[in-house]
TIDREN-117503 format. One record per residue (C-alpha): x, y, z. Coordinates in nm, 3 decimals. Layout:
! TIDREN-117503
        px        py        pz
         X         Y         Z
...
This chain:
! TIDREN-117503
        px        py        pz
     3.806     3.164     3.442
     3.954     3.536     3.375
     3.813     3.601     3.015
     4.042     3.929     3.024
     4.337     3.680     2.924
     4.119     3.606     2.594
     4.203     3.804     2.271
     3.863     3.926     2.179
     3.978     4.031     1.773
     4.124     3.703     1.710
     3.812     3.534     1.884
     3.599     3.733     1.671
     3.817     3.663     1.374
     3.787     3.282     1.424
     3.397     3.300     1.418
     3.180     3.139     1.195
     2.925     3.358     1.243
     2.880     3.671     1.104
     2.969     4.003     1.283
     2.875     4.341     1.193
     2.936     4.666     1.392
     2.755     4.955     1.282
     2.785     5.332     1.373
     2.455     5.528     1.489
     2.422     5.654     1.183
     2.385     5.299     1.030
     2.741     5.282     0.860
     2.955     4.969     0.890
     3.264     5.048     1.091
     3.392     4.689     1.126
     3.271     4.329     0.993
     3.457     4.054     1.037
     3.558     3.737     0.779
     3.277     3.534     0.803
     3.060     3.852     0.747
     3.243     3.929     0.436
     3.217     3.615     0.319
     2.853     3.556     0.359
     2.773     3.917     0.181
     3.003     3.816    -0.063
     3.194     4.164    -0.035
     3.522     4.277     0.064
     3.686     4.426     0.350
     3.721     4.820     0.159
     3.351     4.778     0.022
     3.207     4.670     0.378
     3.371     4.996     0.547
     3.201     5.182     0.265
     2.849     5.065     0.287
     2.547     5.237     0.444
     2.282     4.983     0.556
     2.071     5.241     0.297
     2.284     5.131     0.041
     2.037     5.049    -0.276
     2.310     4.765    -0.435
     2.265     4.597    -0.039
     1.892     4.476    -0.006
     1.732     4.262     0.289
     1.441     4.041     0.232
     1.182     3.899     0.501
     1.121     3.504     0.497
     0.861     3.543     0.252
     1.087     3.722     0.013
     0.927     4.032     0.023
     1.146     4.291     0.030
     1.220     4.430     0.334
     1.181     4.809     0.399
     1.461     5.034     0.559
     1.309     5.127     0.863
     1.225     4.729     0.925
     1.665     4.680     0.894
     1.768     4.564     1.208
     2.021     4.792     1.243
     1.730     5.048     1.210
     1.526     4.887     1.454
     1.788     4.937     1.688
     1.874     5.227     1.635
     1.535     5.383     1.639
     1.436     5.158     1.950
     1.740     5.137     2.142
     1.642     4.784     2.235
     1.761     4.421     2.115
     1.659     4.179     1.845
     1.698     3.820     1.852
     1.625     3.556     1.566
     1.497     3.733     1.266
     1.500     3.553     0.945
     1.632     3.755     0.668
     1.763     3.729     0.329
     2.069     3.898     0.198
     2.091     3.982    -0.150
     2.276     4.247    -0.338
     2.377     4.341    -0.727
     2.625     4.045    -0.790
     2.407     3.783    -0.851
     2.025     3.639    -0.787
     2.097     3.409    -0.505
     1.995     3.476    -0.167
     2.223     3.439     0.156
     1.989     3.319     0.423
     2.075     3.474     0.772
     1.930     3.452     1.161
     2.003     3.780     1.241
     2.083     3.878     1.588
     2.139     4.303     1.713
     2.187     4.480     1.993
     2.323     4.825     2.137
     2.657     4.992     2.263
     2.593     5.259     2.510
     2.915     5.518     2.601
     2.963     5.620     2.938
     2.687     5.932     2.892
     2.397     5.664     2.759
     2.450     5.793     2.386
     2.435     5.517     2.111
     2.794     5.420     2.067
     2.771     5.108     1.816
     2.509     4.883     1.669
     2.648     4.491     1.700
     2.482     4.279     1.460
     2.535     3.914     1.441
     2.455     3.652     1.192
     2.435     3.273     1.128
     2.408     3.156     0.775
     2.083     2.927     0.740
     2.111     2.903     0.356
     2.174     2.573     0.367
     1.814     2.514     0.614
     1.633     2.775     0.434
     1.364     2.548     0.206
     1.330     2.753    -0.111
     1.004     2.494    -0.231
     0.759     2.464     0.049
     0.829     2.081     0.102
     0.604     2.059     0.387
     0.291     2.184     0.227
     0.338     1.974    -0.046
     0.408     1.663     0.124
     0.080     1.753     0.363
    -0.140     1.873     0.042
    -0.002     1.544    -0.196
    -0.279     1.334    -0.322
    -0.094     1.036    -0.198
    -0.056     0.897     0.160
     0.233     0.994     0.329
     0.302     0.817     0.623
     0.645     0.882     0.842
     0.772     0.628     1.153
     1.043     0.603     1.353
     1.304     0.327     1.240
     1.313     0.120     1.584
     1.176    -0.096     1.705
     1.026    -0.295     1.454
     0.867    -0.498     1.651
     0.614    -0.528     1.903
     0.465    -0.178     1.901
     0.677    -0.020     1.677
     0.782     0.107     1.425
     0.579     0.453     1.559
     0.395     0.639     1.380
     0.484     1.010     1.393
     0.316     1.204     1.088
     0.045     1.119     0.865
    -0.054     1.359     0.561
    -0.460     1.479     0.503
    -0.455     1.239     0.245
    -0.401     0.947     0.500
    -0.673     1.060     0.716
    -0.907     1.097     0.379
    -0.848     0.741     0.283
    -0.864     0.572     0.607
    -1.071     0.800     0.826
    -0.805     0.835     1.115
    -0.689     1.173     1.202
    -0.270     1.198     1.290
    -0.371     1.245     1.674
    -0.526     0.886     1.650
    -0.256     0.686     1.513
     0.094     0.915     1.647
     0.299     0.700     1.857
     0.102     0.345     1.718
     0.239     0.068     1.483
     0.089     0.104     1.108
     0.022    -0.294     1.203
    -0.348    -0.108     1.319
    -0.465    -0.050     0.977
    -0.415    -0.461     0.904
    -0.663    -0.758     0.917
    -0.773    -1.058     0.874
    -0.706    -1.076     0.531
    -0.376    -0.890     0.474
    -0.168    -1.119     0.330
     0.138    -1.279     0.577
     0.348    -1.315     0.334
     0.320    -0.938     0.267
     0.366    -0.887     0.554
     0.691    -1.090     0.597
     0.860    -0.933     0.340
     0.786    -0.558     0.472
     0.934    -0.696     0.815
     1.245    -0.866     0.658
     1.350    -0.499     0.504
     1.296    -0.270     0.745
     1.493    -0.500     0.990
     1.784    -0.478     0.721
     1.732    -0.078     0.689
     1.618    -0.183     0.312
     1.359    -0.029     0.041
     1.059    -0.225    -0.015
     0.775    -0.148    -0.252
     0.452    -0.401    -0.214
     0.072    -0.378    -0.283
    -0.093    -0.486     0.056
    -0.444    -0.512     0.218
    -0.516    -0.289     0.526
    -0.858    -0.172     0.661
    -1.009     0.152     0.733
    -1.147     0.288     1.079
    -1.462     0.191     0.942
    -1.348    -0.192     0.901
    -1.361    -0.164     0.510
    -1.087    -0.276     0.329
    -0.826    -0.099     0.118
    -0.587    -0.197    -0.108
    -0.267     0.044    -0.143
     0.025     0.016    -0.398
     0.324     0.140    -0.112
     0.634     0.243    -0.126
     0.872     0.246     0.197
     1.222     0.387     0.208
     1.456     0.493     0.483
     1.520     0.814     0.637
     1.894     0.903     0.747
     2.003     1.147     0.984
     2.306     1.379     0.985
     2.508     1.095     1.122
     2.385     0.827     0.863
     2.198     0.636     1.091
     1.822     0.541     0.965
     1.628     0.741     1.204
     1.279     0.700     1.019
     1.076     0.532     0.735
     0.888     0.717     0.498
     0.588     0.544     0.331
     0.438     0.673     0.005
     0.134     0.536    -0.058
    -0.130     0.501    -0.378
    -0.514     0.351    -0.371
    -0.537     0.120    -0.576
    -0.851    -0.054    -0.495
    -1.038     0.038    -0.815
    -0.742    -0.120    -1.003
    -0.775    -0.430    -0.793
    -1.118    -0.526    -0.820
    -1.109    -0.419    -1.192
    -0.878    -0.687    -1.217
    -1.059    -0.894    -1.009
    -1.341    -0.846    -1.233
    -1.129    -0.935    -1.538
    -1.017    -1.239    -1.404
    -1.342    -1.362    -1.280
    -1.397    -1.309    -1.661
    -1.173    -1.566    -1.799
    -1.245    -1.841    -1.491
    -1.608    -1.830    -1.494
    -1.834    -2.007    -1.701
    -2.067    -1.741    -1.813
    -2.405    -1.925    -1.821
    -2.409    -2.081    -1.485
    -2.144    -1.871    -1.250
    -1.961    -2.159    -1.197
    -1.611    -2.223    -1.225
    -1.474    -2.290    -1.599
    -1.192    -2.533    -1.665
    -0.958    -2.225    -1.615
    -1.088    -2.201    -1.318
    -1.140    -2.505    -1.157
    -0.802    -2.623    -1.276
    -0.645    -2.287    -1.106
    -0.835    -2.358    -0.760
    -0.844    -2.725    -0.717
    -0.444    -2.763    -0.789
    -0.414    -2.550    -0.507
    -0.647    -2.714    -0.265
    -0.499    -3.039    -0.360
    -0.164    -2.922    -0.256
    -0.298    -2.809     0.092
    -0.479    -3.107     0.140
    -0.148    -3.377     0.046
     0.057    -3.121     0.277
    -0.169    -3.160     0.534
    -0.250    -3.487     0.490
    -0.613    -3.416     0.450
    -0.905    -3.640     0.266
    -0.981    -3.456    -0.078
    -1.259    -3.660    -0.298
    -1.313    -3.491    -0.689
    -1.656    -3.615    -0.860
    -1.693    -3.583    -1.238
    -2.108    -3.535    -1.273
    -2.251    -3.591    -1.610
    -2.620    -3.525    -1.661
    -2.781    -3.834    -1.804
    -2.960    -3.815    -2.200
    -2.884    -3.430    -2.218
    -2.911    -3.438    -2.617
    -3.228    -3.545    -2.601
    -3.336    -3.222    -2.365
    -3.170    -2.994    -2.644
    -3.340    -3.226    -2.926
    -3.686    -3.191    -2.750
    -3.660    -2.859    -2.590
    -3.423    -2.661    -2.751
    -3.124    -2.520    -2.666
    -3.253    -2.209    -2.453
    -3.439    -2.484    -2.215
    -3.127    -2.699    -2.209
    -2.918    -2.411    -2.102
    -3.219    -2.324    -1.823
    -3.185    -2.716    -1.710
    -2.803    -2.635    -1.636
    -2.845    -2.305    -1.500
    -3.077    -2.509    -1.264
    -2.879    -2.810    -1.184
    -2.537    -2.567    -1.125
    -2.726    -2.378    -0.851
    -2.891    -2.698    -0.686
    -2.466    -2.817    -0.695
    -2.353    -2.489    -0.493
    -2.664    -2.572    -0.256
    -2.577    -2.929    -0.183
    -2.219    -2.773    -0.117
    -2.019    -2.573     0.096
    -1.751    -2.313     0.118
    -1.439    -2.487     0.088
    -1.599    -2.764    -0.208
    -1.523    -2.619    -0.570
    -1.784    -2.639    -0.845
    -1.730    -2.629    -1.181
    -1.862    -2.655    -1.496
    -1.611    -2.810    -1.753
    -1.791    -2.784    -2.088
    -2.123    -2.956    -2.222
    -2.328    -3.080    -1.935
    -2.050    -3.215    -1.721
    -2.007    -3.097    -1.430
    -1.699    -3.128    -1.138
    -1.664    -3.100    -0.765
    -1.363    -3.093    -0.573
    -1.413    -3.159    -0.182
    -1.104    -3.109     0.028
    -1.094    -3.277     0.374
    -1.403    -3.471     0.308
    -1.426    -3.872     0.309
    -1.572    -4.110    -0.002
    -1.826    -4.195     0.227
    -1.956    -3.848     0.326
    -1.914    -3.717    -0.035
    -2.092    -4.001    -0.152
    -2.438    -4.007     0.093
    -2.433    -3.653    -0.013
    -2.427    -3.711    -0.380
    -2.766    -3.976    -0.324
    -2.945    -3.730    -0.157
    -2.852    -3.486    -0.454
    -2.965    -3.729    -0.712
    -3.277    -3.755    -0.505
    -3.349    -3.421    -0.499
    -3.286    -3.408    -0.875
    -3.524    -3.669    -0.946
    -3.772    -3.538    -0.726
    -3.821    -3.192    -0.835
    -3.762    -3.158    -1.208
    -3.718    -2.785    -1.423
    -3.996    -2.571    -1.499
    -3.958    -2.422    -1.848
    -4.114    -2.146    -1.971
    -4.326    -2.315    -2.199
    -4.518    -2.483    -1.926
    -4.308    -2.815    -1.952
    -4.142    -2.990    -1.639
    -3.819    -3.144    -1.739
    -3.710    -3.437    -1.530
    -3.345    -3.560    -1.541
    -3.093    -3.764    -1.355
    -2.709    -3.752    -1.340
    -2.458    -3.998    -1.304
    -2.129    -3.994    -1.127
    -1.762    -4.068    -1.110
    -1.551    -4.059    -0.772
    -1.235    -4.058    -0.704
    -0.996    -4.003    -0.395
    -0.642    -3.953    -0.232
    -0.487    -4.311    -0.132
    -0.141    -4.285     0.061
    -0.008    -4.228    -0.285
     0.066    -3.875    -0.412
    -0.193    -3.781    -0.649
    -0.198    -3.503    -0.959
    -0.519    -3.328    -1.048
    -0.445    -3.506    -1.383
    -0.482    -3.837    -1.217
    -0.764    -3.751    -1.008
    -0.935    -3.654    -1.285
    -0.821    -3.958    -1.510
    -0.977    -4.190    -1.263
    -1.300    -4.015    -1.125
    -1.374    -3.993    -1.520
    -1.351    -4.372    -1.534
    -1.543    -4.401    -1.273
    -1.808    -4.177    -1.449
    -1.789    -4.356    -1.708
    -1.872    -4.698    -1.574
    -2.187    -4.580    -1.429
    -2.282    -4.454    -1.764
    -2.238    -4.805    -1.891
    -2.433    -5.007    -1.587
    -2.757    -4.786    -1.598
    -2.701    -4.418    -1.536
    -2.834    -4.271    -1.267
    -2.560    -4.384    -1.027
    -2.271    -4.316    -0.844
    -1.914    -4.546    -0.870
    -1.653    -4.491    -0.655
    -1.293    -4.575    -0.885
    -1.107    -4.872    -0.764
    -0.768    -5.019    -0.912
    -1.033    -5.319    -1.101
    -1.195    -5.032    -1.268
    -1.052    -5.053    -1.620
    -1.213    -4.759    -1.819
    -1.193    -4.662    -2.155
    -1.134    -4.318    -2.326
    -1.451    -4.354    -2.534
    -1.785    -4.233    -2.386
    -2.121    -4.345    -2.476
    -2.316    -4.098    -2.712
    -2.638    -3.961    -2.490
């Protein structure tokens, strides 16, 4: 293409960058528009300043000021060489602001090699230019701040891409380790799916979420973290990334796990209290009728108990429960729920276990009980026996309430035919509300 047909004022003109022409002896003999703009100044003022002007100053990125013989005019002037891409800031008498500029100069020989001009161009960066060091603050927050791209969500992705020191002080992986790898690492076992569904459902519909969730660290240990995720757009409004800003909370969660365990625990023998056991076994009944699964409850009364206080006194009455609640949790397992529900009776829910099996367990537990009584301090051996009350899911629904209703008629009938004994409720089983006094 012949470029002489191109009108090199009006191109010049037209620019949105910033053009300065300076004489050797640093005065401005031309700046165009967008120059005059950007300084703020007029056409008449611009022909009269001196790059030494005192009203005209030039700052470095740091916002030091910058001294006259480090102007890039001066610089290339006293050099005779280019400049390309220095920062600068612009300021003069008008007002405090700064006008942020990448700054580009070079020379203008004549036809003998003399300095002719000095052509300075600029690009306003204002806009770029971050006045508050974002970056060091986001990398120095206490919190974790953990970036990704938005796509995919699945799979492998989202991608990690930047991870703050706080991240790798919580977790104990460093930004090299996890860049380019799903967040999905720092899950396990028990990190809740439903958590986990929720997270998934928003980012796939570009949304905010906030959750508390369970990961793990590079050690294995878990974590808990209060997080907050939002999305990142880009200059065409597409979300190009998801920020995560994230807050340990694990002190806070076993504190309340502590305070909990407070009101469902039955302080003298660990078990469960009423709270508790009311709390648990609803849910474990509601797994097992979904799942169509056995679940048996027994109601456990010790047998004469009054008469242990009367003899003993209370202190050795509450060492004969302490000892009969830990033989329970021995005869048990994991997934059976033992409680304590006031006085000496006692309850044990056993999900996906038959009468039958509950039942051979419960005579080798009276057995056992029989067999090796409680040592109190006092040098006495207290010997005791329990008696107990079964009862089980038929093909009928079943409430706790009901479960309960029955087992404790069953309980109640082998109270009444000699103690000692286990009864199994049947529909013929008419109980009564009234127990016997021990």
């Amino acid at each position: 293409m012949d470029l002489s047909r191109l009108n090199a004022e009006k191109l010049i003109k037209n620019l949105h960058a910033g053009v300065v022409v300076y004489a050797p002896d640093s005065s401005i003999i031309y700046a165009n528009p967008a120059a005059l703009t950007i300084l703020r100044i007029t056409n008449k003022q611009a022909l009269e300043h001196e790059a030494f002007d005192n009203q005209w100053n030039l700052v470095d990125e740091f916002r030091k000021p910058l001294s006259v013989d480090k102007y890039p005019v001066n610089l290339v002037i006293k050099n005779k060489t280019p400049i390309s891409n220095i920062e600068l800031g612009v300021c003069d008498g008008s007002c405090e602001e700064i006008t942020w500029v990448l700054c580009n100069a070079y020379p203008e020989f004549d036809e003998n090699n003399n300095l002719a001009e000095v052509v300075t161009t600029f690009t306003d960066i204002t806009h770029q230019k971050q006045m508050i060091p974002f970056k060091e603050i986001v990398e120095l927050a206490n919190d974790v701040i953990l970036v990704t791209e938005a796509d995919p969500i699945i799979e492998n992705g989202p991608k990690i891409v930047y991870a703050n020191q706080s991240f790798t002080k919580l977790t104990g992986y460093h930004l090299d380790e996890v860049r380019g790898k799903t967040p999905r690492i720092l899950q396990g076992p028990k990190t809740q799916q439903t958590t986990r569904d929720k997270i998934r459902h928003a980012l796939e519909n570009k949304q905010r979420v906030s959750e508390q969730i369970l990961n793990y660290k590079k050690s294995g240990e878990p974590y808990w973290i209060d997080m907050n995720i939002f999305p990142l757009k880009n200059a065409l409004g597409e979300v190009a990334y998801y920020a995560a800003i994230e807050r340990d909370v694990t002190k806070m969660k076993q504190y309340q796990a502590q305070l909990k365990e407070l009101t469902i625990k039955d302080p003298l023998t660990n078990l469960l209290n009423r709270r508790g056991f009311i709390e648990s076994s609803k849910l474990a009944l509601d797994s097992c009728i979904k799942n169509n699964q056995h679940l048996t409850l027994t109601m456990i009364d010790v047998d004469h108990f009054k008469q242990i206080n009367d003899k003993f006194g209370h202190e050795s009455g509450d060492l004969v429960l302490q000892s009969i609640a830990a033989t329970f949790k021995s005869f048990c397992d994991g997934n059976d729920i033992v409680a304590r529900l006031g006085g000496e009776e006692f309850c044990i829910v056993s999900p996906d276990k038959s009468i039958s099996s509950v039942v051979k367990r419960l005579a080798k537990l009276q057995d056992f009980l029989k067999n090796n009584p409680v040592e109190l301090p006092c040098g006495e051996r207290v010997s005791y026996t329990v008696s107990n009350g079964v009862s089980s899911l038929t093909s009928e629904p079943y409430t706790l309430q009901n479960l309960l209703k029955n087992a404790d008629k069953a309980l109640y009938r082998a109270k009444k035919i000699g103690r000692d004994q286990t009864v199994v409720f049947n529909e013929n089983l008419y109980g009564t509300d009234i127990k016997e006094e021990d």
